[in-house]
C-alpha positions as CSV (number, residue, x, y, z in Angstrom):
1,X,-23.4,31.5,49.3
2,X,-24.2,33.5,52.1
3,X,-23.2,34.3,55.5
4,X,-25.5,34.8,59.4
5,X,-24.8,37.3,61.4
6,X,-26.4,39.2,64.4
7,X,-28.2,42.0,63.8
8,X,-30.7,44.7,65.7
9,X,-34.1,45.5,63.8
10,X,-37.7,46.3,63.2
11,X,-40.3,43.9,62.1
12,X,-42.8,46.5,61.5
13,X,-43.5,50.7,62.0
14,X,-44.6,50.1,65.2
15,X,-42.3,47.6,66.7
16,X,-39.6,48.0,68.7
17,X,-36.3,47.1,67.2
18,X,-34.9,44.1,68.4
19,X,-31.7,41.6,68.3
20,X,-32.6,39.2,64.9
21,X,-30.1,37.1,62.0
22,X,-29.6,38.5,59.1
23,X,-27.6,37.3,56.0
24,X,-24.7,38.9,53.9
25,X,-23.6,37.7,51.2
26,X,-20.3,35.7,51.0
27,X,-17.1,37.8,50.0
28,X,-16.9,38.6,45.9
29,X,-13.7,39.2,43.8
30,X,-14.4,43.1,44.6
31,X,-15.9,43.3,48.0
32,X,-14.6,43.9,51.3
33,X,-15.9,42.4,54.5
34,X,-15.9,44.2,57.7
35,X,-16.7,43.6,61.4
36,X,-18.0,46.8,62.1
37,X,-17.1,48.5,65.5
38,X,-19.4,51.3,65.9
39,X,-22.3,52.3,64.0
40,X,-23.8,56.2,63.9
41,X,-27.5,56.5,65.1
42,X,-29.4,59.0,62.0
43,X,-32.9,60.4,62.1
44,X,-33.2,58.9,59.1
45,X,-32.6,55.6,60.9
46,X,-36.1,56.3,62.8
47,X,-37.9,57.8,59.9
48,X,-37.2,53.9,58.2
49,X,-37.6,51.9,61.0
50,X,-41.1,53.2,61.4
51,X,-41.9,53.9,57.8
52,X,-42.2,57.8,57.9
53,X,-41.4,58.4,54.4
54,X,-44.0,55.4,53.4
55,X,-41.1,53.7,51.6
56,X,-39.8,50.7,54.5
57,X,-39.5,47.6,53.5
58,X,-39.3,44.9,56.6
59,X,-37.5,43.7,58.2
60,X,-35.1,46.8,58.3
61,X,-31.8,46.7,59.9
62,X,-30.9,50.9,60.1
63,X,-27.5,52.1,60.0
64,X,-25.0,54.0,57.5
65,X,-22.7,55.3,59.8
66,X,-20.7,52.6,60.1
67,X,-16.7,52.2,61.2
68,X,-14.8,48.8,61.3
69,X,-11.7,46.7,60.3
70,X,-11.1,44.6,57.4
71,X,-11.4,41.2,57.7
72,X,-11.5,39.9,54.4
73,X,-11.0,40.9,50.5
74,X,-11.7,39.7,47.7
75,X,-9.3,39.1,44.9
76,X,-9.6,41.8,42.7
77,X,-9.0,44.5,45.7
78,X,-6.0,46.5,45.8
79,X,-7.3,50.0,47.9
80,X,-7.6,47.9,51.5
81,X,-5.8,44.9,53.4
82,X,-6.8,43.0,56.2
83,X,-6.8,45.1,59.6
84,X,-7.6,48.8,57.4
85,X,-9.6,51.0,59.4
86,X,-12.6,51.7,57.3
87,X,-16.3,53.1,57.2
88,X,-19.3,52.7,55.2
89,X,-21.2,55.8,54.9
90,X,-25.3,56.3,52.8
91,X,-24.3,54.3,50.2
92,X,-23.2,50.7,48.7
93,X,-23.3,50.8,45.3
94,X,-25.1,52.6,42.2
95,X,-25.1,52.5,38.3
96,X,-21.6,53.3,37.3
97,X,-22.4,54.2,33.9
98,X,-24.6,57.5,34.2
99,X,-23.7,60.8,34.0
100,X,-23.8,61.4,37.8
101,X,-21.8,58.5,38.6
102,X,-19.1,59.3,36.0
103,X,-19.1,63.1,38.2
104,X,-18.6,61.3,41.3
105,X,-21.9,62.7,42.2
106,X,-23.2,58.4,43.1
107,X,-26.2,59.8,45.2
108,X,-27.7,61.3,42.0
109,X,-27.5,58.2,40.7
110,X,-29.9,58.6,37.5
111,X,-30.7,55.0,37.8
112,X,-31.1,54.8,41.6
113,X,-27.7,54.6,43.9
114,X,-28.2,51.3,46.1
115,X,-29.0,53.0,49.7
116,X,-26.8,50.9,53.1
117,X,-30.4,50.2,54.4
118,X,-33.7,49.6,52.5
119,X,-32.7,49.1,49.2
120,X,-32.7,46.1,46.6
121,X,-29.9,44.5,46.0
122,X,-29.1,42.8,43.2
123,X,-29.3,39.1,43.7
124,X,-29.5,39.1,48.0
125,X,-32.7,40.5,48.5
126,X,-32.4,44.0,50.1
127,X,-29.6,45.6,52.2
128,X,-29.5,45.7,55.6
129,X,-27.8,48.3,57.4
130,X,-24.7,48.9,60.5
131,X,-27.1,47.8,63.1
132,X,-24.8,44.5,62.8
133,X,-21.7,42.5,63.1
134,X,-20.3,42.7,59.9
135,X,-20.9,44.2,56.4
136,X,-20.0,43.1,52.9
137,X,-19.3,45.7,50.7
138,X,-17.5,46.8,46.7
139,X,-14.5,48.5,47.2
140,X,-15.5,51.6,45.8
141,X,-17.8,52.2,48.3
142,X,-15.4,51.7,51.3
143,X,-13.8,54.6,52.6
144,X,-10.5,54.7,54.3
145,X,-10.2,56.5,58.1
146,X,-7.7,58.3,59.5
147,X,-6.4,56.3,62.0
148,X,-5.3,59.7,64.3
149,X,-9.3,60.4,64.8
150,X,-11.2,59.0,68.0
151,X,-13.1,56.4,65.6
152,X,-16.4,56.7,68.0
153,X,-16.6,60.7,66.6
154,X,-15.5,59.3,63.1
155,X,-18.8,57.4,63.0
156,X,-21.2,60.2,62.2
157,X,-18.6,62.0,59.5
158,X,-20.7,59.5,57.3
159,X,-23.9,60.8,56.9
160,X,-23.9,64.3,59.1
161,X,-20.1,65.0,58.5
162,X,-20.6,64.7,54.1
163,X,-24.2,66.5,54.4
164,X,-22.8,69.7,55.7
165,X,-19.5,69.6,54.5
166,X,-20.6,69.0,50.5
167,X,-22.8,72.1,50.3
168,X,-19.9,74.5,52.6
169,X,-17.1,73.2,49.6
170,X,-19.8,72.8,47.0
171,X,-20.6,76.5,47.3
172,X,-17.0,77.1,47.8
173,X,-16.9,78.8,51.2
174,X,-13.6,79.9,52.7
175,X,-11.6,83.1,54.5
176,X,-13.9,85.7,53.0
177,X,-17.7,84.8,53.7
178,X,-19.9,85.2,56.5
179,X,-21.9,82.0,56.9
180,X,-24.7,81.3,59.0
181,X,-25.8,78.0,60.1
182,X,-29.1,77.5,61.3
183,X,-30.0,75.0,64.5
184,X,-27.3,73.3,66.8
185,X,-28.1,69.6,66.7
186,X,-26.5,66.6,64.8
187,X,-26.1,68.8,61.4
188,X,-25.4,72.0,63.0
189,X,-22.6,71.4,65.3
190,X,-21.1,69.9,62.2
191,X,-21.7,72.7,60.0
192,X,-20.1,75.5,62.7
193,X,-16.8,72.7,62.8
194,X,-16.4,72.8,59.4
195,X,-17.0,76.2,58.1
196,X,-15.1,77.6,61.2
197,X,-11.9,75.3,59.9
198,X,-12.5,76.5,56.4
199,X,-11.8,80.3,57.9
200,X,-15.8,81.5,57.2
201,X,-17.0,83.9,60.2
202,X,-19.7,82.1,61.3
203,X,-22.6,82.6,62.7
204,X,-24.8,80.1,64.9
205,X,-28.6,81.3,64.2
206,X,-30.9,79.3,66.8
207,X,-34.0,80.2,68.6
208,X,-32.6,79.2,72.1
209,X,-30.0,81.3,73.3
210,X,-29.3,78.6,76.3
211,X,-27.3,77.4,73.3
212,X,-24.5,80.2,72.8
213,X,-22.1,79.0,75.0
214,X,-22.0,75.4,73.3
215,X,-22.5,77.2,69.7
216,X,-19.2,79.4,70.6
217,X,-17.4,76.2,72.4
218,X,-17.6,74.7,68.8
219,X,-16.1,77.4,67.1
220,X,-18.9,80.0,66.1
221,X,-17.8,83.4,66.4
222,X,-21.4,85.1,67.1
223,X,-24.4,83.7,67.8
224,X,-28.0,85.4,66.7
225,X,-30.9,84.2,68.4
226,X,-33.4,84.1,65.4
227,X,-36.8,85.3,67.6
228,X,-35.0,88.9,68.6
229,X,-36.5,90.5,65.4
230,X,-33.9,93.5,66.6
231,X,-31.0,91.4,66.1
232,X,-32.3,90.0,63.2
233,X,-32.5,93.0,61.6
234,X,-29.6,94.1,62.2
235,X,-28.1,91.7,60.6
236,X,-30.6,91.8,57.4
237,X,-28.3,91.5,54.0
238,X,-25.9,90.6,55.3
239,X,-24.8,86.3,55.2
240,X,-22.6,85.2,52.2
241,X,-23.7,81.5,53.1
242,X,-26.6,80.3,55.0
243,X,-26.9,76.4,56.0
244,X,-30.0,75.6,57.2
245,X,-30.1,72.3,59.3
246,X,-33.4,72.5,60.3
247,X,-34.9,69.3,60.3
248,X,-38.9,69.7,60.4
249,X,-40.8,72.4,58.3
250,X,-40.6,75.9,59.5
251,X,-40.9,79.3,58.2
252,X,-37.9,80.6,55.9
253,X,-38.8,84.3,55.0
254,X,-36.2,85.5,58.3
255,X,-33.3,83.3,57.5
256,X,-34.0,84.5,53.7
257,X,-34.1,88.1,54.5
258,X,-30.4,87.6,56.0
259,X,-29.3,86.9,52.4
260,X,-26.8,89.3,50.7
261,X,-27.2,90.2,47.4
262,X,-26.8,86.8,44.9
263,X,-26.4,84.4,48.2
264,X,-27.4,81.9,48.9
265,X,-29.5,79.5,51.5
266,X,-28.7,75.6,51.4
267,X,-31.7,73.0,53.0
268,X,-29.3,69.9,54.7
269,X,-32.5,68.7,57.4
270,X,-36.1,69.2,56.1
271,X,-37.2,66.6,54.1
272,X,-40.4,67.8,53.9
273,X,-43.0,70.3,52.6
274,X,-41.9,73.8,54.0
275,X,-44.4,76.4,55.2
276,X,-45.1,79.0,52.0
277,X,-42.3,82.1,51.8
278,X,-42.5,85.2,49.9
279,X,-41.4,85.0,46.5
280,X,-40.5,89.3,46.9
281,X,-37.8,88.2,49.4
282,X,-35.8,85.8,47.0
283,X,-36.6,88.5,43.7
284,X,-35.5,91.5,46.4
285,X,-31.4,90.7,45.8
286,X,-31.4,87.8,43.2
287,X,-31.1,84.9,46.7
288,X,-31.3,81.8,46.3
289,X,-32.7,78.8,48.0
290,X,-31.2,75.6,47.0
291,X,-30.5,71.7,48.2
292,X,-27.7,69.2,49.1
293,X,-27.8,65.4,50.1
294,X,-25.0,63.4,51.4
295,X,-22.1,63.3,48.0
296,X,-20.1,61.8,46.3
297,X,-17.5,58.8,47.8
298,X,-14.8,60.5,46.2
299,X,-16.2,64.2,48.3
300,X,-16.4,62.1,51.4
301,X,-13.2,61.1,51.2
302,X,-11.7,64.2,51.0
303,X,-14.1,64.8,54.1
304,X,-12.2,62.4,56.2
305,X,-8.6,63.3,54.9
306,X,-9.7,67.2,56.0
307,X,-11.0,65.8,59.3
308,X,-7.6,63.7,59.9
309,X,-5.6,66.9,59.2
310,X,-7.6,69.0,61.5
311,X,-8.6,66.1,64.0
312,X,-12.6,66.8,63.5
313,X,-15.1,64.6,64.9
314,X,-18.1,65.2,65.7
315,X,-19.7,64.9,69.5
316,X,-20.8,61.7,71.0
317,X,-22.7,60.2,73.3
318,X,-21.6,56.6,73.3
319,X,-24.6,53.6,73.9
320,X,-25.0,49.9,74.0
321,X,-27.1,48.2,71.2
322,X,-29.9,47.4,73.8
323,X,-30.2,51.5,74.4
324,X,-31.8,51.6,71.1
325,X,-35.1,52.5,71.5
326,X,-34.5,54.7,74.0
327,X,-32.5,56.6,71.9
328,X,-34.7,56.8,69.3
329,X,-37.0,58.8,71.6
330,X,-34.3,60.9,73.3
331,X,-33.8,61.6,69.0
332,X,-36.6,62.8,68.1
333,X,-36.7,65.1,71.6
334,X,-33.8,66.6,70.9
335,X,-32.3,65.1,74.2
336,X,-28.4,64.4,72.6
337,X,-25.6,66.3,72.0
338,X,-25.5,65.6,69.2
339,X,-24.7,62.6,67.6
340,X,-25.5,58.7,69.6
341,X,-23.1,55.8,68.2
342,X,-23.0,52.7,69.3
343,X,-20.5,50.2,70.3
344,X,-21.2,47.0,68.0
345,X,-19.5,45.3,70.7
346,X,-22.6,45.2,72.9
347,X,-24.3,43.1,70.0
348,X,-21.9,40.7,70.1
349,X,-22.3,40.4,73.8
């Protein structure tokens, strides 16, 4: 059995997305069904919808930053009721058995987590993402929200809020480290939030010094603008933590030469080939250069409960499901500040 709902997609890389009916599937014993309120724009919702990464499937429905209420659950659920404030983040199910998933480490699936978008799904096709009325979804892969957050900010905790704030407790940063964190957009301002309300001096590193006053407003305690090779050098050696939010390939050899002794640099934005560094600058002070994607449900969790307690969200601009496509291309020219979400209201419209 199945269910039809509205939805807003693409039939193809270069079509514009567009209101269309989708199906969910009816409610199981373990799933909960949601009408989703608001729904988080990514740039990994455009890469997708126009088949970037060569992996889209069509039609796709984008969308994995999703908040709603419970309407339904099935039988064997005993973490949500009806009326729960809940969200749906990167991912709806994986394996359960493997070695990742038994760490609650479910994006490293070893067999293949089941992505909210784009992905097979066992016995319904594929899954279609937040771009929608409703969801159906396993309990274990329904997070609860605090319901003392503005639930528009809460939106983008699920995919920017976990992809900056797994590497900062990952790498266990706290009162003693100097972090840096590199480009103020949908990552970045995240990244200053949370490793300023972990008690890390940071530092916001951005080629535009236009920026500063926002970078400071968000709770970065210096700025250095990355093309003053004076300030850069002055502050050579000397980062605990760097977080690197760029998300296009770039050159790293100046962020790396800002790299104590043993630290290290984490890559949250570029998935993609990176321009060639010097291997002297990484063996010059034993530095490291390593990666982080989304985590675990159990780590996002703790994400929200840490946002509740120090009322983080991130920063909105708010949109009507018909302001799609121009938001797509206000995206990918860095015209936002810093995170869209829409109002799944204006689908229903």
């Amino acid at each position: 059995m199945s269910i039809t709902i509205n939805a807003f997609g693409t039939q193809a890389a270069d079509a514009k997305l567009e209101k269309m009916s989708i199906s969910r599937r009816a409610t199981g014993k373990r799933d909960v069904h949601i009408e989703i309120l608001y729904c988080g724009v990514c740039h990994s919702d455009i890469h997708t919808a126009r088949n970037e990464w060569l992996n889209s499937t069509y039609p796709v429905v984008p969308g994995h930053e999703i908040i709603g209420r419970v309407l339904e659950v099935g039988s064997r659920v005993r973490r949500f009721k009806i009326g729960d404030l809940v969200g749906v983040g990167c991912m709806v199910d994986s394996c359960g058995e493997c070695h990742s998933c038994k760490g609650d480490l479910e994006q490293f699936c070893e067999k293949g987590c089941t992505w909210t978008y784009n992905s097979p799904e066992p016995d319904f096709g594929r899954t279609y993402g937040g771009y929608s009325t409703h969801v159906v979804v396993d309990q274990d892969f329904v997070l609860k929200i605090p319901e003392n957050i503005d639930v528009r900010g809460a939106a983008p905790l699920l995919c920017a809020g976990i992809t900056t704030w797994s590497p900062l407790k990952h790498w266990k940063i706290g009162r003693k480290d100097r972090v840096g964190v590199v480009g103020l957009g949908g990552l970045g301002h995240m990244g200053i939030k949370f490793a300023s309300a972990l008690g890390a001096h940071v530092v916001m590193i951005t080629r535009s010094p236009e920026k500063a006053s926002d970078a400071e407003a968000l709770g970065a305690h210096e700025v250095l603008i990355s093309t003053d090779a004076k300030a850069m050098q002055a502050q050579a050696n000397s980062f605990d933590f760097i977080l690197n939010t760029i998300p296009v390939g770039h050159e790293m050899d100046p962020y790396i030469g800002l790299l104590k002794i043993d630290a290290t640099m984490v890559l949250v934005g570029a998935v993609e080939p990176l321009e060639p560094f010097h291997g002297g600058g990484l063996m010059m002070g034993r530095k490291r250069i390593a990666g982080s994607l989304i985590g675990g449900i159990a780590e996002t969790q703790e994400m929200l409960d840490f946002c509740g307690k120090h009322n983080i969200v991130c920063d909105v601009e708010m949109i009507g499901m018909p302001e799609i496509n121009e938001a797509y291309e206000r995206i990918v020219a860095s015209d936002v500040k810093y995170r869209f979400v829409i109002d799944m209201q204006s689908l229903k419209e």
